[in-house]
C-alpha positions, -999 to +999 in steps of 0.1 A: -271+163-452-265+181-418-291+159-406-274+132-416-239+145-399-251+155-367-268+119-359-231+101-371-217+124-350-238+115-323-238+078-327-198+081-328-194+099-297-222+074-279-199+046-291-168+059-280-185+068-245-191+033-245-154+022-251-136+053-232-123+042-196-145+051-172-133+065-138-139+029-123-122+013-154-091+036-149-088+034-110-087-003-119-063-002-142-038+021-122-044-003-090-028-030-108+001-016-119+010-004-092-001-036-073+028-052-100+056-027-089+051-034-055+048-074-061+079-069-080+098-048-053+085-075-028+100-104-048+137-079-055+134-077-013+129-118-011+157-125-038+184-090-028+174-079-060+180-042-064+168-037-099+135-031-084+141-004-065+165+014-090+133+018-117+107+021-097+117+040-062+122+078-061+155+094-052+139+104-019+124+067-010+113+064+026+111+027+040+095+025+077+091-009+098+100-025+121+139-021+109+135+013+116+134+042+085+158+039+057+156+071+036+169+073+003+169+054-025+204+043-024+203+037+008+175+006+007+191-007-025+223-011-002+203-026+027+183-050+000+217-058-015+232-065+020+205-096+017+204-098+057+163-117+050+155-152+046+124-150+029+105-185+027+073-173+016+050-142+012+014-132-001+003-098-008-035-093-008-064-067-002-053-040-029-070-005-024-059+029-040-066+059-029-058+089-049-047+121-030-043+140-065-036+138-102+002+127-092+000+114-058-018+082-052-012+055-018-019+019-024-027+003+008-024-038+011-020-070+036+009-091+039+016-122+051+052-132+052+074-159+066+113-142+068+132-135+091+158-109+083+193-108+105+180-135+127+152-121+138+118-136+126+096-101+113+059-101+115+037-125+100+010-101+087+014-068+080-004-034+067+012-018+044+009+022+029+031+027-001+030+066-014+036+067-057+038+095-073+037+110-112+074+114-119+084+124-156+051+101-163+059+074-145+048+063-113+072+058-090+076+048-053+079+074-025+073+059+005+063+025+019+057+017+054+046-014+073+029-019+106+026-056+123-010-067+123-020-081+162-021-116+159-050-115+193-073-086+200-087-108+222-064-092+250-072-057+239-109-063+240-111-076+273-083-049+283-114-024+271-140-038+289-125-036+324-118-001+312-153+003+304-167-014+339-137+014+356-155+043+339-190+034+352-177+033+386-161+066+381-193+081+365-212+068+398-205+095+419-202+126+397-244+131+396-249+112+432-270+084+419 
């Protein structure tokens, strides 16, 4: 009989080792929901929607780009509600999560975007960082900053080579050869 317990045992916890999430599974799972909150907070920024940002933004939001930094949460629900963006079209893409702790994670991402926002056309593709953390069991938004992807490193690559041919030159002399 305690044969016969033991190897049920057994079996059940194979089977639910099987169906348990497993730390690939669960890093999955939270990437896409918080992939959603931002896709929703992206399409509340398109459309001057504010609900957004009142569920899903901390009291302490921080907003950085190339409108400056907007801290608080009440103050980017007034700038999103101000509606100053024209947004004809945007595509978020290239999720990744990285998990600093248990509460803090930052979701990193690409954006392409056609807007401009108080007549002024913003960058076409962007990098974004957006900082969540565990509040009250929920994940909410902390921070989210954008930089401007360079639309040609061809410039800077050829800027680095002259560099490059400079530094030789300087080298040259310093052993007399």
């Amino acid at each position: 009989m305690r044969t016969k317990c033991l190897l049920l045992a057994a079996g059940l916890f194979a089977v639910g080792s099987l169906l348990a999430p497993t730390g690939a599974t669960a890093q999955d799972d939270l990437t896409e929901r918080l992939a959603g909150i931002e896709q929703r907070m992206w399409k509340g920024w398109a459309e001057g929607d504010v609900t957004p940002l009142q569920h899903h933004a901390t009291e302490g939001y921080i907003s950085v780009g190339d409108w400056g930094m907007v801290v608080g949460r009440d103050a980017i629900i007034e700038l999103t509600a101000a509606h100053l963006c024209d947004v004809k079209s945007y595509e978020l893409d290239d999720w990744q999560l990285h998990r600093l702790s248990d509460e803090t994670a930052v979701l990193t991402y690409e954006a392409e975007q056609d807007a401009v926002c108080d007549g002024t056309p913003v960058a076409p593709e962007v990098m974004v960082s957006a900082v969540y953390v565990l509040e009250d069991g929920e994940w909410k938004a902390g921070s989210y900053h954008e930089t401007p992807i360079a639309e040609d490193n061809e410039d800077a690559d050829d800027e680095g080579e002259d560099d490059e041919e400079h530094e030789d030159e300087d080298h040259e002399d310093d052993d007399g050869r």
